[in-house]
The first five atom37 places (N, CA, C, CB, O) and aatype in JSON, in Angstrom:
{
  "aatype": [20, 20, 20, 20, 20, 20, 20, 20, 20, 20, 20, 20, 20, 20, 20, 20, 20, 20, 20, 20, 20, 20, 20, 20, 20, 20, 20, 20, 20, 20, 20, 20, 20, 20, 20, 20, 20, 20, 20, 20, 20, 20, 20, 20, 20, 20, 20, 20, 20, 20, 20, 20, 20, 20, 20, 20, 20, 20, 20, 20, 20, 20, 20, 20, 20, 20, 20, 20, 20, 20, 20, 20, 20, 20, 20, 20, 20, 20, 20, 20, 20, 20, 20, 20, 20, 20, 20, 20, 20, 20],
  "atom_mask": [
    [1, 1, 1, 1, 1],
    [1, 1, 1, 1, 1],
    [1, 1, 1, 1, 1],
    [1, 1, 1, 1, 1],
    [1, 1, 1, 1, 1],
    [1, 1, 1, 1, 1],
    [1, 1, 1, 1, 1],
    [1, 1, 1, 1, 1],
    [1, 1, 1, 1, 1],
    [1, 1, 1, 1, 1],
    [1, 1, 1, 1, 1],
    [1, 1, 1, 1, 1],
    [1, 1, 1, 1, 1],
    [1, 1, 1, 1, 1],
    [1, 1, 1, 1, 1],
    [1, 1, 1, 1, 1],
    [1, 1, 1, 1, 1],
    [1, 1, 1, 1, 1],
    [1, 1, 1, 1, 1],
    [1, 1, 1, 1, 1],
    [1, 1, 1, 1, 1],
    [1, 1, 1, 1, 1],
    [1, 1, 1, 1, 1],
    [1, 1, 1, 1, 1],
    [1, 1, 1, 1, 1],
    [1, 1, 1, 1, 1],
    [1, 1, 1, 1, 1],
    [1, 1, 1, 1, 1],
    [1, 1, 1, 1, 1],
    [1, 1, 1, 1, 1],
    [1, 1, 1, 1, 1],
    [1, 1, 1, 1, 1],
    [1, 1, 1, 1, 1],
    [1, 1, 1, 1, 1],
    [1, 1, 1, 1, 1],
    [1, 1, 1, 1, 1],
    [1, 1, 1, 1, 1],
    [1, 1, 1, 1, 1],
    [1, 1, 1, 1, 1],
    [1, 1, 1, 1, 1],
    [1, 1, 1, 1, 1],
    [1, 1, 1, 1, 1],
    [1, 1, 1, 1, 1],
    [1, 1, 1, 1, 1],
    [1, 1, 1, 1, 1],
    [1, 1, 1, 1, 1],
    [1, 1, 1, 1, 1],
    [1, 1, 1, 1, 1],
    [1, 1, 1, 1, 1],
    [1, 1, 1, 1, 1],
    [1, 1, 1, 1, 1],
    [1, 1, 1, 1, 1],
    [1, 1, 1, 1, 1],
    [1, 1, 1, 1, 1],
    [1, 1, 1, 1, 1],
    [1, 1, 1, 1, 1],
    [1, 1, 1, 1, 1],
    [1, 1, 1, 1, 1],
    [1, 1, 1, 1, 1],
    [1, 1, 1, 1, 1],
    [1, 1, 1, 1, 1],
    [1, 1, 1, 1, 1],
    [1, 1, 1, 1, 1],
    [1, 1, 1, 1, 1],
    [1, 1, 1, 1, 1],
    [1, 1, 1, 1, 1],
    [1, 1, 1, 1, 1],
    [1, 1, 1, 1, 1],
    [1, 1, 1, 1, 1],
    [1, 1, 1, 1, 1],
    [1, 1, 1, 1, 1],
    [1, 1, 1, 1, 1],
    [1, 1, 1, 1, 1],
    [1, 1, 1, 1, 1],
    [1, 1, 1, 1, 1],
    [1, 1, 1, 1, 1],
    [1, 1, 1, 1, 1],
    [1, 1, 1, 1, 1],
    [1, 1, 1, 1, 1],
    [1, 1, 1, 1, 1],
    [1, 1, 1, 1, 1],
    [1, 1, 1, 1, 1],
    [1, 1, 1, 1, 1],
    [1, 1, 1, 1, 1],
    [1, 1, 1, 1, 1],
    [1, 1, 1, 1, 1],
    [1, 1, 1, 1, 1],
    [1, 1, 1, 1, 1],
    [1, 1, 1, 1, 1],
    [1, 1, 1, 1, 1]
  ],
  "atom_positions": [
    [[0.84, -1.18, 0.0], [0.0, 0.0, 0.0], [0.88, 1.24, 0.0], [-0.95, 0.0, 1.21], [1.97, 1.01, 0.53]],
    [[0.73, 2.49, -0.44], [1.07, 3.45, -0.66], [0.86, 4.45, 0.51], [0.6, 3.65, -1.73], [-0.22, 5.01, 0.71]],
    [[1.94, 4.61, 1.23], [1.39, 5.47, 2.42], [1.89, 6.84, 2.57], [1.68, 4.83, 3.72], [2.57, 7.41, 3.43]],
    [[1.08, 7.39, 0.92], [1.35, 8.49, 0.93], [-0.5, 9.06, 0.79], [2.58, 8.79, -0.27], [-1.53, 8.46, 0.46]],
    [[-0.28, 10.23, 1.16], [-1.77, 11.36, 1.31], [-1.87, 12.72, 1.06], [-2.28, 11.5, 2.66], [-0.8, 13.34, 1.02]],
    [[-2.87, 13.33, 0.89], [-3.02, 14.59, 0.91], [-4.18, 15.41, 1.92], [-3.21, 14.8, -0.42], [-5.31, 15.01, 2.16]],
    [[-3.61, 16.49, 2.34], [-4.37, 16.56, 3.68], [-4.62, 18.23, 2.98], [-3.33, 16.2, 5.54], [-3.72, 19.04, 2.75]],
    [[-6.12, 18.44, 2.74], [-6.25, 20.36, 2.3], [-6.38, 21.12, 3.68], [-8.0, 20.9, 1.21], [-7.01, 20.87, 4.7]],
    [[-5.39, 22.31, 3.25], [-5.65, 23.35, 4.24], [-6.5, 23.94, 4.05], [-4.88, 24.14, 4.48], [-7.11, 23.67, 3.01]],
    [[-7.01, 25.05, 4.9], [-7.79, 25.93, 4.95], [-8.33, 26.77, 3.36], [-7.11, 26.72, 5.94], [-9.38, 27.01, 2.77]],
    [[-6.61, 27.03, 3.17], [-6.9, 27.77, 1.84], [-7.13, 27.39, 0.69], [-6.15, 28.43, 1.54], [-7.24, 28.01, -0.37]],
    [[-7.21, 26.06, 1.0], [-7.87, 25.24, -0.48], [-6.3, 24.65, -1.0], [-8.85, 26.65, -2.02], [-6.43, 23.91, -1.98]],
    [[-4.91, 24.82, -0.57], [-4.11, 24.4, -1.06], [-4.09, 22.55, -0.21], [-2.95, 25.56, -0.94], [-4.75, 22.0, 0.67]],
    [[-2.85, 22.13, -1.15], [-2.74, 20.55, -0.6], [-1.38, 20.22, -0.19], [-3.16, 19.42, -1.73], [-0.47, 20.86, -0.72]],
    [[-1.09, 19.24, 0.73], [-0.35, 19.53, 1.42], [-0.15, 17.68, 1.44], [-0.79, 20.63, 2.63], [-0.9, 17.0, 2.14]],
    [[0.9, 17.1, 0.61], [1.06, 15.41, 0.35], [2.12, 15.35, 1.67], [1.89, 14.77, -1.55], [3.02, 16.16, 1.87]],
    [[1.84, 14.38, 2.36], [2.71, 13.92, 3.44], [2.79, 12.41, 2.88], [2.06, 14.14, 5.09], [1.92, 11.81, 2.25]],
    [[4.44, 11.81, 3.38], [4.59, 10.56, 2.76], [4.74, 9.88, 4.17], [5.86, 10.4, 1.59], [4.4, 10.54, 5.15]],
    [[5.34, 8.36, 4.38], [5.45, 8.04, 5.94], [6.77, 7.22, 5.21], [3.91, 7.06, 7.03], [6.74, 7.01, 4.0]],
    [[7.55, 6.92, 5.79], [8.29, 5.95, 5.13], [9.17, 5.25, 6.43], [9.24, 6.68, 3.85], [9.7, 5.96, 7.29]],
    [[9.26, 3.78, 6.44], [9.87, 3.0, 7.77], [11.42, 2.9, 7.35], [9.11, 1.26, 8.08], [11.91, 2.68, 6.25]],
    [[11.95, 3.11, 8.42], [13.34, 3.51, 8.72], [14.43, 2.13, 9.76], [13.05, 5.13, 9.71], [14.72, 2.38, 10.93]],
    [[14.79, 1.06, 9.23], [15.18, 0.12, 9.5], [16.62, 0.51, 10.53], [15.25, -0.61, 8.22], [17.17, 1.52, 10.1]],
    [[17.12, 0.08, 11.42], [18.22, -0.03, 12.21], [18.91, -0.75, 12.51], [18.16, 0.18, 12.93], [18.4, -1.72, 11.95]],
    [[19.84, -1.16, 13.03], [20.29, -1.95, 13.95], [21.4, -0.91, 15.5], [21.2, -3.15, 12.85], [22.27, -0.05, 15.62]],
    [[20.21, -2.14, 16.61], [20.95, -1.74, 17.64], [22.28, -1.28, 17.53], [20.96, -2.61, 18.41], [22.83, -1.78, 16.54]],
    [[23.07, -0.45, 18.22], [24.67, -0.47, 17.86], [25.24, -0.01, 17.17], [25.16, -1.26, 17.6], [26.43, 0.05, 17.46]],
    [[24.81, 0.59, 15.89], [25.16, 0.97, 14.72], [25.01, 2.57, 14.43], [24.42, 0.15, 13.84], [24.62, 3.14, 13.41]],
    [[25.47, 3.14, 15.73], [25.5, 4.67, 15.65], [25.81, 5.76, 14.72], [26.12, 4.94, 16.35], [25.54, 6.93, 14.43]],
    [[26.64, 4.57, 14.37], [27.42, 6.06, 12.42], [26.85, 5.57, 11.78], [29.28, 6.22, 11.38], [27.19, 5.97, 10.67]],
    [[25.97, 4.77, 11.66], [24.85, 4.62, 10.33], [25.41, 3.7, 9.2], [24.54, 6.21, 9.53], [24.85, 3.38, 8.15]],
    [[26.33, 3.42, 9.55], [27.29, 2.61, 8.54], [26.96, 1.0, 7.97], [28.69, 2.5, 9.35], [27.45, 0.29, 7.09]],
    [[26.15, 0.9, 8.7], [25.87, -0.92, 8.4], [26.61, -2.39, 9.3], [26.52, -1.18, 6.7], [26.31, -3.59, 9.33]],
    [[27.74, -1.52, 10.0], [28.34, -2.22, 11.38], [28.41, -1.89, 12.47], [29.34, -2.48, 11.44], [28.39, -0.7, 12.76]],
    [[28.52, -2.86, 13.39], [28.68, -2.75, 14.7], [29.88, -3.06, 14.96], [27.88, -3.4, 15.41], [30.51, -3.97, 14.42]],
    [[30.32, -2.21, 15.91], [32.09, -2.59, 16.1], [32.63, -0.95, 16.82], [33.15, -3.01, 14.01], [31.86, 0.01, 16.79]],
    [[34.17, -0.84, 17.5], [34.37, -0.62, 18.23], [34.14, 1.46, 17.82], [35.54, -1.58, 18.59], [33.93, 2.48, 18.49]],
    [[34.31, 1.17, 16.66], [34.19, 2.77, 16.64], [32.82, 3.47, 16.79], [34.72, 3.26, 15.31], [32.78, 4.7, 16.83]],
    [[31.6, 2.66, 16.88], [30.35, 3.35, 17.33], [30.2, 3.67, 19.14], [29.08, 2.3, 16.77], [29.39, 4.35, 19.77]],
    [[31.21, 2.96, 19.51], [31.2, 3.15, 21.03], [31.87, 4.22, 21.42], [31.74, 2.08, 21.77], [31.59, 5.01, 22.32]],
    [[32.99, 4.22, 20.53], [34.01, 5.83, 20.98], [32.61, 6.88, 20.39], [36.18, 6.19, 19.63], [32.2, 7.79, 21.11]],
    [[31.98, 6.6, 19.02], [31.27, 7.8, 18.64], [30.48, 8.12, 19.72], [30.47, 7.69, 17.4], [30.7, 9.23, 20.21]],
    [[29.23, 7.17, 20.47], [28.28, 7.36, 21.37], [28.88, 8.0, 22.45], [27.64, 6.2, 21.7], [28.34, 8.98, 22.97]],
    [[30.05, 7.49, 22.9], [31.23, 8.22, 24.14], [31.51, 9.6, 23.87], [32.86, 7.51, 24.16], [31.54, 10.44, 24.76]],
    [[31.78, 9.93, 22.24], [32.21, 11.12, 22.27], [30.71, 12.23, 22.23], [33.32, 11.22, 21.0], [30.83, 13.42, 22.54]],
    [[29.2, 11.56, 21.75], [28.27, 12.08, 22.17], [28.11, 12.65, 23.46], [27.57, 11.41, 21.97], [27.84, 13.77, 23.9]],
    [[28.43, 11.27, 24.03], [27.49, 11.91, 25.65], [28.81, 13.14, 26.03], [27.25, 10.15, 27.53], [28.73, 14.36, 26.22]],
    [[29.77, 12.38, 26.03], [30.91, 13.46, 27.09], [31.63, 14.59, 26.1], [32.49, 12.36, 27.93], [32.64, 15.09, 26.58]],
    [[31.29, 14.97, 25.0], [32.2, 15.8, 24.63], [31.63, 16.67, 23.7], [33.29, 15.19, 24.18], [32.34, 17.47, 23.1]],
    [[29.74, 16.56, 23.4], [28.88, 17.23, 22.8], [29.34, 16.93, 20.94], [28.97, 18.89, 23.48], [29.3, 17.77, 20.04]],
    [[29.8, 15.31, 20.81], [30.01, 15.01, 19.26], [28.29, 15.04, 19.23], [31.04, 13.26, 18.68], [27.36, 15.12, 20.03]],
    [[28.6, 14.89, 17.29], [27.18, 14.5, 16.68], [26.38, 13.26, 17.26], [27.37, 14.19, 15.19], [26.72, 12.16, 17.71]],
    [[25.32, 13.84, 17.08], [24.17, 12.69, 17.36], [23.96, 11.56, 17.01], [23.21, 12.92, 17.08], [23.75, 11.52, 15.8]],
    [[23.89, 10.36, 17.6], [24.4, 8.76, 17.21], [22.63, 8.95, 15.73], [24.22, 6.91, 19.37], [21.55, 9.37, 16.14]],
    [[22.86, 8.55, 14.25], [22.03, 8.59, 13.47], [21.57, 7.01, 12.6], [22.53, 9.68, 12.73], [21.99, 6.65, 11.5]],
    [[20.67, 6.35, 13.43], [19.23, 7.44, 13.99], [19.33, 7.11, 15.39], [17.35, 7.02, 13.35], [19.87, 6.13, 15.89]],
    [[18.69, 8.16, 16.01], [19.2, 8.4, 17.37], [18.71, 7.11, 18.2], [18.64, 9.86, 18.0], [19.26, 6.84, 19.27]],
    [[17.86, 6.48, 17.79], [17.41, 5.35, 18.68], [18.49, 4.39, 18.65], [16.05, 4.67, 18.24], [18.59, 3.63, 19.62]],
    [[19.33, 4.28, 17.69], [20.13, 3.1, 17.51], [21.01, 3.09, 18.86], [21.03, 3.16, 16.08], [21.46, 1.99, 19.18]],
    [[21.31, 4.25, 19.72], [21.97, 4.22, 20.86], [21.82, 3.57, 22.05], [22.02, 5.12, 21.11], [22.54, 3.06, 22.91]],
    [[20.42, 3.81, 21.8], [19.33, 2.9, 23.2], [20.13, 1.57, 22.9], [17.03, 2.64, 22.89], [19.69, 1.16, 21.82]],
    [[21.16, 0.65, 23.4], [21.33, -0.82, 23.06], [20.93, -1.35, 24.06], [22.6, -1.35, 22.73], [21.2, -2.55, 24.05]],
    [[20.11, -0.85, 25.43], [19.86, -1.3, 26.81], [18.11, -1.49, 26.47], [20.43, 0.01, 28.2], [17.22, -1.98, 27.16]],
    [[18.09, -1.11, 25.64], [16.39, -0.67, 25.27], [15.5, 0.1, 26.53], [15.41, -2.27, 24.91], [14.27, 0.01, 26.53]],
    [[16.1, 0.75, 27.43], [15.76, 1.63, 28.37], [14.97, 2.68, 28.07], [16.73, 2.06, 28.87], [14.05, 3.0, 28.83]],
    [[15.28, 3.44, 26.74], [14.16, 4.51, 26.61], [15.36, 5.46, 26.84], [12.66, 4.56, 27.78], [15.26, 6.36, 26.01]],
    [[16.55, 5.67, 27.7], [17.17, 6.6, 27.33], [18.36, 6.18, 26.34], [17.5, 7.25, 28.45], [18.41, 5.12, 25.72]],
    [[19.37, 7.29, 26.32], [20.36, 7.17, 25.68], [22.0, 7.46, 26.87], [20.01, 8.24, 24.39], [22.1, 8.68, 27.01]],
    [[22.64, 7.06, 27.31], [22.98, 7.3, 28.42], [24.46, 6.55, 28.54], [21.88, 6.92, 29.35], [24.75, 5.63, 27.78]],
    [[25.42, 7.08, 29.64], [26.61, 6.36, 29.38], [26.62, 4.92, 29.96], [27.73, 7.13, 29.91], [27.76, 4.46, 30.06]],
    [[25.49, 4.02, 30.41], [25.23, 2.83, 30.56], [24.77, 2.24, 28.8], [24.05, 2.79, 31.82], [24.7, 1.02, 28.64]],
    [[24.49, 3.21, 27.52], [24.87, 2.33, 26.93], [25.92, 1.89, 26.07], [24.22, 2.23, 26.62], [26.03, 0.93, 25.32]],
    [[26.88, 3.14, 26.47], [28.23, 2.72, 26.41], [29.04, 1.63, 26.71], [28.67, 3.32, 26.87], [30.06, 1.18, 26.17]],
    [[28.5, 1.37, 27.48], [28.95, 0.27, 28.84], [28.95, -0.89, 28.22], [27.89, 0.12, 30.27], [29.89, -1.64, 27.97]],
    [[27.52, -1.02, 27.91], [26.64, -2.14, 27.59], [27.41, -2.52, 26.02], [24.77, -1.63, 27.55], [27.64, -3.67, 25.64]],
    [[27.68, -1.47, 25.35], [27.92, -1.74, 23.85], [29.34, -2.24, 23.77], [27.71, -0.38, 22.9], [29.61, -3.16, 22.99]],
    [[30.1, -1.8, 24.38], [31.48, -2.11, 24.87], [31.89, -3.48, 25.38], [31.74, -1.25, 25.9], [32.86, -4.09, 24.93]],
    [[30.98, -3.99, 26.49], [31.04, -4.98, 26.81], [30.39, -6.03, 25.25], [30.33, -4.91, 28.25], [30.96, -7.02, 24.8]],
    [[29.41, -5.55, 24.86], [29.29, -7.07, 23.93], [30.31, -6.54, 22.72], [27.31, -7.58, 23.18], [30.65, -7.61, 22.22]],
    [[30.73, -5.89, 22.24], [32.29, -5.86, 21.28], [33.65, -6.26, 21.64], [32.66, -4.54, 20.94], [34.55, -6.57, 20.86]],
    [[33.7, -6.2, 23.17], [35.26, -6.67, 23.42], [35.23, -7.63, 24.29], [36.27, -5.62, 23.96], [36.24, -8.33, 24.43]],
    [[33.81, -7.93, 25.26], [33.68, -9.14, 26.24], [32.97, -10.22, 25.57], [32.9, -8.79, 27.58], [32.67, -11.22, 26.22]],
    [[32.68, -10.13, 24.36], [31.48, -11.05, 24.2], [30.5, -10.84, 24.99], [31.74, -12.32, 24.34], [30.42, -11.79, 25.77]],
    [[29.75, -10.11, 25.18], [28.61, -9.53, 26.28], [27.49, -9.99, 25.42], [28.57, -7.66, 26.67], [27.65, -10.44, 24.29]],
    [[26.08, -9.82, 26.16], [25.09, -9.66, 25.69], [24.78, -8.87, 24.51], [24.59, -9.39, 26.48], [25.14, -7.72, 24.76]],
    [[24.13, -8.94, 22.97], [23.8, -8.52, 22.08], [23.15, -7.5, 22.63], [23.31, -9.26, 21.32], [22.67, -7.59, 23.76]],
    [[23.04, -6.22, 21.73], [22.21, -5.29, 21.73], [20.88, -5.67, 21.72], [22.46, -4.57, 20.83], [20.85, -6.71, 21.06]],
    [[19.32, -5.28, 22.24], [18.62, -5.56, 22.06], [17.54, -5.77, 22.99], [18.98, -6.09, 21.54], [17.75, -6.06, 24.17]],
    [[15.86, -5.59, 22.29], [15.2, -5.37, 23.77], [14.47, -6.71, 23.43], [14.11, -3.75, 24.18], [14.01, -7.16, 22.38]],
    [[14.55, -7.32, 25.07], [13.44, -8.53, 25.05], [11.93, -8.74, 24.31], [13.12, -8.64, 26.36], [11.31, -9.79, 24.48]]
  ]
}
């Protein structure tokens, strides 16, 4: 299905809004298509040093907590160099 529309304003003009789904993976903060050690320095250099915004910003959540936070630094770190738990919410 096509989930695009047109919604009229007031003034008789039209106004097409499209929706389009936006795929991720946990972990994958530079948008790059991997997970691995340099999205953890990026998210690190987010929180503590005001770098760019991990894109798309949800991909940071790897605790699936709802925030973005230096626990999921932690978390992302540990499953790249400990073999830790995968990113990901139950």
């Amino acid at each position: 299905a096509d989930p695009s529309f047109s919604v009229p304003d007031s003034g008789g003009r039209r106004a097409d809004i499209g929706i389009s789904e936006y795929l991720f993976a946990l972990g994958d903060t530079k948008g790059d298509d991997t997970i691995e050690l340099g999205d953890v320095i990026y998210m690190a250099n987010f929180l503590l040093k005001s770098g760019p915004a991990p894109c798309p910003f949800g991909s940071a959540d790897v605790d699936c907590d709802g925030d973005v936070e230096i626990a999921d630094v932690i978390y992302l770190a540990n499953y790249i160099l400990n073999s830790g738990p995968a990113p990901g919410c139950p």
